[in-house]
Structure formats: C-alpha cells, structure tokens
N, CA, C and O atoms as CSV, one atom per row, in Angstrom:
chain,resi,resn,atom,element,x,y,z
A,1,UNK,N,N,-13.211,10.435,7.934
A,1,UNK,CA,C,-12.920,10.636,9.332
A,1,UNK,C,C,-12.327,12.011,9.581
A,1,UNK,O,O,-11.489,12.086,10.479
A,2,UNK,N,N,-12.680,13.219,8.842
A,2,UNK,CA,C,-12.385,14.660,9.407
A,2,UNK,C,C,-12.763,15.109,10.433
A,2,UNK,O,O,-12.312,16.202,10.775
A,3,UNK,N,N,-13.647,14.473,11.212
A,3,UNK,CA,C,-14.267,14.701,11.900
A,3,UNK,C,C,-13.443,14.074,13.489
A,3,UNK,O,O,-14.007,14.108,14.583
A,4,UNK,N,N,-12.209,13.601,13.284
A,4,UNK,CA,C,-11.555,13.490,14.182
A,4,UNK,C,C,-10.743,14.328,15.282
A,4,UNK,O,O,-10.509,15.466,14.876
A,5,UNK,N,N,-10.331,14.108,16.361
A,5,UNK,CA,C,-9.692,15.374,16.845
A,5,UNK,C,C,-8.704,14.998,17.878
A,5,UNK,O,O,-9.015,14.823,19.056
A,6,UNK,N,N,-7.566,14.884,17.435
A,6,UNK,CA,C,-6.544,14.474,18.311
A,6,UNK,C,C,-5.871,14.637,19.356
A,6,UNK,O,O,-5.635,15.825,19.579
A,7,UNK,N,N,-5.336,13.705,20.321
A,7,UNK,CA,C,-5.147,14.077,22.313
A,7,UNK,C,C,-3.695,13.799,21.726
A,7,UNK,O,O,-3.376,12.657,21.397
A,8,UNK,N,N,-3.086,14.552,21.640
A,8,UNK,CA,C,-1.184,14.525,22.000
A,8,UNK,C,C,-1.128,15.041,23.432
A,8,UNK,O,O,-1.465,15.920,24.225
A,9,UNK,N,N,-0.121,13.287,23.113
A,9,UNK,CA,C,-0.127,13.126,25.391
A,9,UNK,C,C,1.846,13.123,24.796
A,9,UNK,O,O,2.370,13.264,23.691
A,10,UNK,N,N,2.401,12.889,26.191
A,10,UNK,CA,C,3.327,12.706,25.579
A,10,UNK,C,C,3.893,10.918,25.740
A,10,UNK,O,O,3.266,10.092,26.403
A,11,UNK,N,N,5.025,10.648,25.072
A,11,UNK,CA,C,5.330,9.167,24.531
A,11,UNK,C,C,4.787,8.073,26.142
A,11,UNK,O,O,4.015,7.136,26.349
A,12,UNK,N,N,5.635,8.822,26.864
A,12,UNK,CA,C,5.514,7.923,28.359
A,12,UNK,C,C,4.178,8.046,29.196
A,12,UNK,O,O,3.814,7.227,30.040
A,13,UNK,N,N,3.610,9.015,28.887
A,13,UNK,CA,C,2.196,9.062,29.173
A,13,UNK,C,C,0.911,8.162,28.689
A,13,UNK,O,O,0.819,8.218,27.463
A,14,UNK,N,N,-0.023,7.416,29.239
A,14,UNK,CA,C,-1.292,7.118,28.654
A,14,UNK,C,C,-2.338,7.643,29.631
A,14,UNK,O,O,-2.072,8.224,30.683
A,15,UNK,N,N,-3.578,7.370,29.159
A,15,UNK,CA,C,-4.584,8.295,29.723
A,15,UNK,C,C,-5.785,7.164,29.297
A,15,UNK,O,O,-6.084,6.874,28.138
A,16,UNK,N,N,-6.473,6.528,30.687
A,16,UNK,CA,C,-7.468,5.763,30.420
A,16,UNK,C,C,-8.676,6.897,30.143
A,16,UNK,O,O,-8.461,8.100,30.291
A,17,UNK,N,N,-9.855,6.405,29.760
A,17,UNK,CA,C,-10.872,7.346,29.046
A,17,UNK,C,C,-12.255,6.737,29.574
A,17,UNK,O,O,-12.511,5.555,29.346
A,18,UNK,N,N,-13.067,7.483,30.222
A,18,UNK,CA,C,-14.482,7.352,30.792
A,18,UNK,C,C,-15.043,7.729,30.332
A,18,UNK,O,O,-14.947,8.939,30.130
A,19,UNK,N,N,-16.174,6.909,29.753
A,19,UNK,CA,C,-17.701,7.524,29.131
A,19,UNK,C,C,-18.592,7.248,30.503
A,19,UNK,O,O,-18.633,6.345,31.339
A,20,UNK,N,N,-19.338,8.606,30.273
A,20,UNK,CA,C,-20.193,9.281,31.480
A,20,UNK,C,C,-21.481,9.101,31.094
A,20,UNK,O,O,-21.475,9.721,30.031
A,21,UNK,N,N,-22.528,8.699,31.218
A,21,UNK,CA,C,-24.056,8.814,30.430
A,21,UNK,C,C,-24.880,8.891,31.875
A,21,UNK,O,O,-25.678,8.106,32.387
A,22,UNK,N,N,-24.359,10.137,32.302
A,22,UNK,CA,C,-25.561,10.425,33.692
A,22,UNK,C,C,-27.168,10.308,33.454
A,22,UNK,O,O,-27.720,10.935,32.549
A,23,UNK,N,N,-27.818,9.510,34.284
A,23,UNK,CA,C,-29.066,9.461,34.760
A,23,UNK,C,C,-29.821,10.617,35.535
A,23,UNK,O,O,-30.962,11.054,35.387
A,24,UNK,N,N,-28.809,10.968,36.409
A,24,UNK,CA,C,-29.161,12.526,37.143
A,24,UNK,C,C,-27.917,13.021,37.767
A,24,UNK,O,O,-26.750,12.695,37.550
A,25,UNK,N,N,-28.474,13.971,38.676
A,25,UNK,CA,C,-27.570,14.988,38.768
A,25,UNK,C,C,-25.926,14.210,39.897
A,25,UNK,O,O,-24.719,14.445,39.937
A,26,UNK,N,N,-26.632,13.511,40.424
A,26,UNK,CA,C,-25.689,12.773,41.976
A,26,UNK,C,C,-24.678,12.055,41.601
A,26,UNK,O,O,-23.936,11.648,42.496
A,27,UNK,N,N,-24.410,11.750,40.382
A,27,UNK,CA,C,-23.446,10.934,39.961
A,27,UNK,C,C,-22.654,11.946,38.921
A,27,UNK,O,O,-22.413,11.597,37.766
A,28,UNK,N,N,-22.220,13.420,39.524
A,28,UNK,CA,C,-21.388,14.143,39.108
A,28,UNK,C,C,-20.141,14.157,39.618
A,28,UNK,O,O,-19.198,14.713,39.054
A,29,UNK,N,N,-20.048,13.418,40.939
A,29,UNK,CA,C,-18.843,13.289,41.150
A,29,UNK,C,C,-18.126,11.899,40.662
A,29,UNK,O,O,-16.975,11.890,41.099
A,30,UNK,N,N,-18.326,11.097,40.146
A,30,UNK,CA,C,-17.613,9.948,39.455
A,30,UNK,C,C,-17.140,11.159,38.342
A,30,UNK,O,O,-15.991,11.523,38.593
A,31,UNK,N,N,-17.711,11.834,37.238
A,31,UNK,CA,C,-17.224,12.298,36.534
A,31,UNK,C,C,-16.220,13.449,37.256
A,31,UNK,O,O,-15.212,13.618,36.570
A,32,UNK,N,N,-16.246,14.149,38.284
A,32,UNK,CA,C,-15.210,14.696,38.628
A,32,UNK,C,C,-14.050,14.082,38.906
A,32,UNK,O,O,-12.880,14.170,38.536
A,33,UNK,N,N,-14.755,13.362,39.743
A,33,UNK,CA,C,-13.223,11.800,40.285
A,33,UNK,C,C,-12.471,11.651,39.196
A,33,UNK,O,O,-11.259,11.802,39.356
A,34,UNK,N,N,-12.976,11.324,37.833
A,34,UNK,CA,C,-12.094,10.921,36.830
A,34,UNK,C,C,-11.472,11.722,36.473
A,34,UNK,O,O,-10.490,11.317,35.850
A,35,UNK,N,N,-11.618,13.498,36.628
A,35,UNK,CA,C,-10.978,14.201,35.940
A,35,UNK,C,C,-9.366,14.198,36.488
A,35,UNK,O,O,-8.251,14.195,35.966
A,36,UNK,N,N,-9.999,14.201,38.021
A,36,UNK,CA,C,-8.782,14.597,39.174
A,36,UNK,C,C,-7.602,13.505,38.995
A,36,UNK,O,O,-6.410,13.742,39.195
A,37,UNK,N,N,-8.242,12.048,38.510
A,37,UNK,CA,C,-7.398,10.955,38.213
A,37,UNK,C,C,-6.778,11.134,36.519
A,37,UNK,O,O,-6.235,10.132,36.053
A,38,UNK,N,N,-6.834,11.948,35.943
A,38,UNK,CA,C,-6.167,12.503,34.726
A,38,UNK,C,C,-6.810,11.423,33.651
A,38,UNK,O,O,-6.198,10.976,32.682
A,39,UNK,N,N,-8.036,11.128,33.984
A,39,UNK,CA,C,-8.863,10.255,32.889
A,39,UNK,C,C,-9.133,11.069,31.761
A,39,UNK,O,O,-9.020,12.235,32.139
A,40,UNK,N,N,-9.456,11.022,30.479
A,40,UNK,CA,C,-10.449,11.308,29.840
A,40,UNK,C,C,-11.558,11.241,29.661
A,40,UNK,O,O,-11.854,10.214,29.051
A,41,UNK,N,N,-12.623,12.051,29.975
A,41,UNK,CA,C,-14.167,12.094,29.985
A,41,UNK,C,C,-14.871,12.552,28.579
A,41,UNK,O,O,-14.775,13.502,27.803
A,42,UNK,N,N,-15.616,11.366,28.686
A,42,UNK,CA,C,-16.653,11.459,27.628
A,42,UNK,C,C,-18.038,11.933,27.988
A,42,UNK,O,O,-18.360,11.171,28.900
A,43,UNK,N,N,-19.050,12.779,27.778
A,43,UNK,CA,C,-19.813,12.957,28.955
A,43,UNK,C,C,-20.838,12.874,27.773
A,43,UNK,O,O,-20.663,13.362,26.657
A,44,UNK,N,N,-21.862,12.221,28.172
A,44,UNK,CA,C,-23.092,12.270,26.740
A,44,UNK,C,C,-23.770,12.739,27.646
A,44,UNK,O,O,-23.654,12.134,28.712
A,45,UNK,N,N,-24.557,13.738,27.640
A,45,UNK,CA,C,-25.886,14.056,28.334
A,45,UNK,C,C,-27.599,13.615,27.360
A,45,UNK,O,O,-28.710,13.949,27.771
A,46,UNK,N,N,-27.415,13.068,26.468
A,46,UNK,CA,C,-28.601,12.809,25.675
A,46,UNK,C,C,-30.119,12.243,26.214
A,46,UNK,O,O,-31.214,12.370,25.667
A,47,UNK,N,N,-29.850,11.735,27.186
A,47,UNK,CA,C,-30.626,11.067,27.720
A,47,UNK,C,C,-31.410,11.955,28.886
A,47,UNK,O,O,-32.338,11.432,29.504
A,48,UNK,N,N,-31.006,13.290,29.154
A,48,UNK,CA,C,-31.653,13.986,29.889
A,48,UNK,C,C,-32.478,15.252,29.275
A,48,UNK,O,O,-32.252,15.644,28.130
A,49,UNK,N,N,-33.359,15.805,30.041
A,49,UNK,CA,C,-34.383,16.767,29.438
A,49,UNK,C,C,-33.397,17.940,29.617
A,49,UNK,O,O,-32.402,17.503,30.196
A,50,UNK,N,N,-33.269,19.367,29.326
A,50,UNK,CA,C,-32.113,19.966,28.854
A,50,UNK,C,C,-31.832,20.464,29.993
A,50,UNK,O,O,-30.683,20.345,30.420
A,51,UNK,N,N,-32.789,21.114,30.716
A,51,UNK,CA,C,-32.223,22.039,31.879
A,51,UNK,C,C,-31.509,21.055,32.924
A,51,UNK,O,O,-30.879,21.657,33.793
A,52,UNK,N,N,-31.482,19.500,33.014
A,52,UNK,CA,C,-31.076,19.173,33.446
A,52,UNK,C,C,-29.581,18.408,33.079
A,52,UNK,O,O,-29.029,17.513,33.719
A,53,UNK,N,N,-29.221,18.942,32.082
A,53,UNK,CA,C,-27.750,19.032,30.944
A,53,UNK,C,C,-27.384,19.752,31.434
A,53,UNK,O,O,-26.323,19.747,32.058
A,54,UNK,N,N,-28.299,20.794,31.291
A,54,UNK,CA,C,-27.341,22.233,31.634
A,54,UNK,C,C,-26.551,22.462,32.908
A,54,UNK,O,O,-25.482,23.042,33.098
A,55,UNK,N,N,-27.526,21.738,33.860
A,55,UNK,CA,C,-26.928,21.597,35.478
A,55,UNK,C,C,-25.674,21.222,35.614
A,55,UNK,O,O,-24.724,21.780,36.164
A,56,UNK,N,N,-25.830,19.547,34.682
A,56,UNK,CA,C,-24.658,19.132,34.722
A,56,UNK,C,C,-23.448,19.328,34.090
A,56,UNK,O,O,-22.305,19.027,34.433
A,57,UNK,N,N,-23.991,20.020,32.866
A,57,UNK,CA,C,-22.402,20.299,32.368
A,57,UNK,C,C,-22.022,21.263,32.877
A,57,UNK,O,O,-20.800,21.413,32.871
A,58,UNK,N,N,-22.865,22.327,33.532
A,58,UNK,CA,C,-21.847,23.382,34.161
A,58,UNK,C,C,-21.437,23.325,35.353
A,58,UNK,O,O,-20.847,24.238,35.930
A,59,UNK,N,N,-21.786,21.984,35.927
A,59,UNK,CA,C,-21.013,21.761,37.103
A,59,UNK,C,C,-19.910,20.912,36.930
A,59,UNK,O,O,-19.160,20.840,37.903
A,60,UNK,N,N,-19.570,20.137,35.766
A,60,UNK,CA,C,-18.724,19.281,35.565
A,60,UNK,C,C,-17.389,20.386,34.353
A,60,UNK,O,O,-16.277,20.094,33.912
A,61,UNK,N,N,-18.146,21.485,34.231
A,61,UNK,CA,C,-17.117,22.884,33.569
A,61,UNK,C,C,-16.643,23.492,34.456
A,61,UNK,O,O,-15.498,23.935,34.367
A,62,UNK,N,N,-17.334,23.651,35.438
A,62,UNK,CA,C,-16.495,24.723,36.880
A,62,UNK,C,C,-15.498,23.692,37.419
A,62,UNK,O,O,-14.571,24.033,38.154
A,63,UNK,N,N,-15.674,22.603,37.094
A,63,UNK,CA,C,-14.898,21.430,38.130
A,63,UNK,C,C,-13.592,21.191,36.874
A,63,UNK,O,O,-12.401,21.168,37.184
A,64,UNK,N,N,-13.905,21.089,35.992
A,64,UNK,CA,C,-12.756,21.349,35.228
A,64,UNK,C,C,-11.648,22.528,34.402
A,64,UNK,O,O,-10.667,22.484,33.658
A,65,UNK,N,N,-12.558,23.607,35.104
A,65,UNK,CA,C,-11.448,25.366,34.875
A,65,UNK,C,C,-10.994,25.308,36.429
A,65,UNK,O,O,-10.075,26.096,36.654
A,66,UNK,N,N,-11.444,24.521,37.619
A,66,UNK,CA,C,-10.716,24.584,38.466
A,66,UNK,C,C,-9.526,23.911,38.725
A,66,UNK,O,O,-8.839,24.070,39.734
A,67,UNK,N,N,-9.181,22.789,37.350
A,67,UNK,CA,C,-8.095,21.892,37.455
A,67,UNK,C,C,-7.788,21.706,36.188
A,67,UNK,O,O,-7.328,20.799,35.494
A,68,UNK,N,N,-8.140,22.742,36.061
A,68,UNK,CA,C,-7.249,23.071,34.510
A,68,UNK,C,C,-7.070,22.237,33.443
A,68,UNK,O,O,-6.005,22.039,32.858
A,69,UNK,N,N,-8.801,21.450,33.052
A,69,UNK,CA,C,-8.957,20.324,32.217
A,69,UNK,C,C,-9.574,21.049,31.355
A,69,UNK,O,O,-10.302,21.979,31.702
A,70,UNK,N,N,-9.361,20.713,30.095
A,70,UNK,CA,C,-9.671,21.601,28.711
A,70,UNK,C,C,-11.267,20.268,28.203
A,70,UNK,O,O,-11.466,19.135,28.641
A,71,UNK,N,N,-11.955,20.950,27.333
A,71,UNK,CA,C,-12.877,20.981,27.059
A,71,UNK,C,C,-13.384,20.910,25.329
A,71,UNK,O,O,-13.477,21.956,24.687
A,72,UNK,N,N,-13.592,19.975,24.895
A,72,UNK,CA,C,-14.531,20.268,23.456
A,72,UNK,C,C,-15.266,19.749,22.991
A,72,UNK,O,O,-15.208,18.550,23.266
A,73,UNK,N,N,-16.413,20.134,22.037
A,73,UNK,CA,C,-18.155,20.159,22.441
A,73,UNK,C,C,-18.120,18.857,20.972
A,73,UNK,O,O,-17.856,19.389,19.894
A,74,UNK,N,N,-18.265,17.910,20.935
A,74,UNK,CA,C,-18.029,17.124,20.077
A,74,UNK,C,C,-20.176,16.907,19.677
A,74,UNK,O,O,-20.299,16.737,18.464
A,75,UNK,N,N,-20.638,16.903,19.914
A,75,UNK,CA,C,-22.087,17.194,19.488
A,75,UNK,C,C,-22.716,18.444,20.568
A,75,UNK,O,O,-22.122,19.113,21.414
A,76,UNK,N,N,-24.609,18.440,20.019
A,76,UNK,CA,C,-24.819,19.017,20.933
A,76,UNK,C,C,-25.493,18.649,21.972
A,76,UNK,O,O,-26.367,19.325,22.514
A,77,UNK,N,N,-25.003,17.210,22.412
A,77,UNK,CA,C,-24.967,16.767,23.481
A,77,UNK,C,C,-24.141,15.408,23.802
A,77,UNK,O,O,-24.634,14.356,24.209
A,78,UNK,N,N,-22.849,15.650,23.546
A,78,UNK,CA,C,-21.352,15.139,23.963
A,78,UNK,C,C,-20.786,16.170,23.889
A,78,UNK,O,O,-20.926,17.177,23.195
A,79,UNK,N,N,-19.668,15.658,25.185
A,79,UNK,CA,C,-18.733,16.732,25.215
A,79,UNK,C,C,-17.465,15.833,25.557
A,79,UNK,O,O,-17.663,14.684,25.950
A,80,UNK,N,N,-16.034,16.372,25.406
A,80,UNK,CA,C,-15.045,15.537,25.919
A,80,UNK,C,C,-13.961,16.554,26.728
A,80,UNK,O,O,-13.599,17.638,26.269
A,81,UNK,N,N,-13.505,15.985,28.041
A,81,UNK,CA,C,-12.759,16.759,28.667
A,81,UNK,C,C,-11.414,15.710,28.896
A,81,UNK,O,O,-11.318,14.486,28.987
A,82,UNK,N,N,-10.526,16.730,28.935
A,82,UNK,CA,C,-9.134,15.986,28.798
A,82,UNK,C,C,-8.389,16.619,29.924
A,82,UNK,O,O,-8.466,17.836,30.093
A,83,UNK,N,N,-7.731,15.923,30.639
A,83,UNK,CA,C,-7.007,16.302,31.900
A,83,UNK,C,C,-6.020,17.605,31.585
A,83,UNK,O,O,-5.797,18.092,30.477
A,84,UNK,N,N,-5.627,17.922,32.539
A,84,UNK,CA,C,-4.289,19.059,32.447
A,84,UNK,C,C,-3.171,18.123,31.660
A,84,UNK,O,O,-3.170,16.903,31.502
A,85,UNK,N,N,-2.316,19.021,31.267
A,85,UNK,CA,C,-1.021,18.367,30.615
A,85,UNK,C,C,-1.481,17.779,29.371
A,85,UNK,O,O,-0.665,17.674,28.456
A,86,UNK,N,N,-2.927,17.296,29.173
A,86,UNK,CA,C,-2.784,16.772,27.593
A,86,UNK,C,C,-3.061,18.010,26.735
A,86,UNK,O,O,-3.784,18.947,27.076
A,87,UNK,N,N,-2.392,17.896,25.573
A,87,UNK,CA,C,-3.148,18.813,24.419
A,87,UNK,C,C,-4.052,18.731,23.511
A,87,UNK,O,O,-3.850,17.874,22.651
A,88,UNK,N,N,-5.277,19.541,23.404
A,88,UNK,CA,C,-6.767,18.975,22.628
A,88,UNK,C,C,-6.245,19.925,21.449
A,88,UNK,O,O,-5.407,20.804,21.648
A,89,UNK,N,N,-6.658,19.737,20.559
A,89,UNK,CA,C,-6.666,20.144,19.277
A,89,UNK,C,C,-7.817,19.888,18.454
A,89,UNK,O,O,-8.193,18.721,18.350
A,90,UNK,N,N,-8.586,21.032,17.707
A,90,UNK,CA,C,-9.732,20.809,17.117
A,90,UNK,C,C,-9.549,20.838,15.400
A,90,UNK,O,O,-9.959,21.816,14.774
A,91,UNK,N,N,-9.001,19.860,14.811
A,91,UNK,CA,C,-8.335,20.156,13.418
A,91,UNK,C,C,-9.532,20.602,12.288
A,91,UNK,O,O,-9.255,20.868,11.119
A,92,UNK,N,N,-11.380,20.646,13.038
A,92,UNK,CA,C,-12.461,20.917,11.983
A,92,UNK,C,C,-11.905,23.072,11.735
A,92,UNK,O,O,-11.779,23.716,10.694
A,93,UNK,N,N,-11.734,23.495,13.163
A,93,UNK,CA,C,-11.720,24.693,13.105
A,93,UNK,C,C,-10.546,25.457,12.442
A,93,UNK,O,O,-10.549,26.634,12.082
A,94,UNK,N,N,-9.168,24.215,12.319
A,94,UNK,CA,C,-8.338,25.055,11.707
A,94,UNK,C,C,-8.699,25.075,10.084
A,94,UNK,O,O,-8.460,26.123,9.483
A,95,UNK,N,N,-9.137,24.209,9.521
A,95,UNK,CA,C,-9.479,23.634,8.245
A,95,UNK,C,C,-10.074,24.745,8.102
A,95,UNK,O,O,-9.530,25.585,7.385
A,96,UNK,N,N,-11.600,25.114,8.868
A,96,UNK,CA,C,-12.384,26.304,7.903
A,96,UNK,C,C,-11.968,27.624,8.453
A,96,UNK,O,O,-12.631,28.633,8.215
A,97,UNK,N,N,-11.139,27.642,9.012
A,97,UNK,CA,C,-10.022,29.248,9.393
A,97,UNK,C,C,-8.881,29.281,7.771
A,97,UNK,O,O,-8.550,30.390,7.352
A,98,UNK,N,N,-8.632,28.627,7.388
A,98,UNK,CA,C,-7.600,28.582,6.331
A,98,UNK,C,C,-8.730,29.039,4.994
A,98,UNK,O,O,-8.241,29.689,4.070
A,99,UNK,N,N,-9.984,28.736,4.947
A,99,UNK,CA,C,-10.578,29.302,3.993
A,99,UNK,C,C,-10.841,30.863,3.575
A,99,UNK,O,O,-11.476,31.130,2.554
C-alpha cells in the first residue's frame, strides 16, 4: 500500500468524500457543490472519450484554484480534490526525491 496518500484534517474536523463518475458535461456542478461543501472529490473521468475529460477537469480545476481546493492526479484518469484547510500530501514523490 505505497501507493497511499494521506488527508491530515485536523482532530475535530471530518470530511465526507464524493465519488464523481460524470456521464457528461452538465453534471459539473454537483461536483462543484461538493467542493464548496468542504467534501472530498473523487472524480473518475474513465468513462468519457478524452476531449471530453479534458472539458471537465478543467472546469472542475478553475472551480477549485478559485476556492482554494488542492488537487492530486491519482491515475490517468482519477483525480482527487480536497477542500481548503485540509492538507494533501503525496508520500510516492517524497520517496523518489530522497533517491
């Protein structure tokens, strides 16, 4: 399980978590809604042809540098966004930085 990557919230804090598996583009605002509600988003785009990934994740990226929700690319097509105030940490990148 290195392949893990840990959300330090703090003790009194929890953070419910939404998986997103859009069909198309119109149901980008449920995934915004959740951000604004300090959810965690899971967003799989797999199921779409690419340019229409691309739509959506960069509309669901502008919607989250505008509210200051951090971002990391867990395949190459999942992604997970974590509200403001939590801290993402990617422990694969510190591992092969120490090499």
């Amino acid at each position: 399980m290195d392949n893990i990557i840990p959300l330090f919230r703090a003790a009194s804090t929890s953070y419910e978590v939404m998986v997103l598996e859009p069909s198309c583009y119109s149901t980008m605002t449920q995934a915004v809604t959740a951000l604004r509600a300090n959810k965690v988003l899971i967003l799989k785009l797999d199921k779409l042809d690419k340019e229409q990934a691309q739509q959506i994740l960069d509309f669901i990226c502008g919607s989250a540098y505008a509210i200051s929700s951090q971002l990391a690319k867990v395949s190459e097509t999942v992604f997970l966004f974590v509200p403001h105030g939590m801290q993402l940490q990617d422990r694969l990148e510190e591992e092969h930085s120490a090499f």
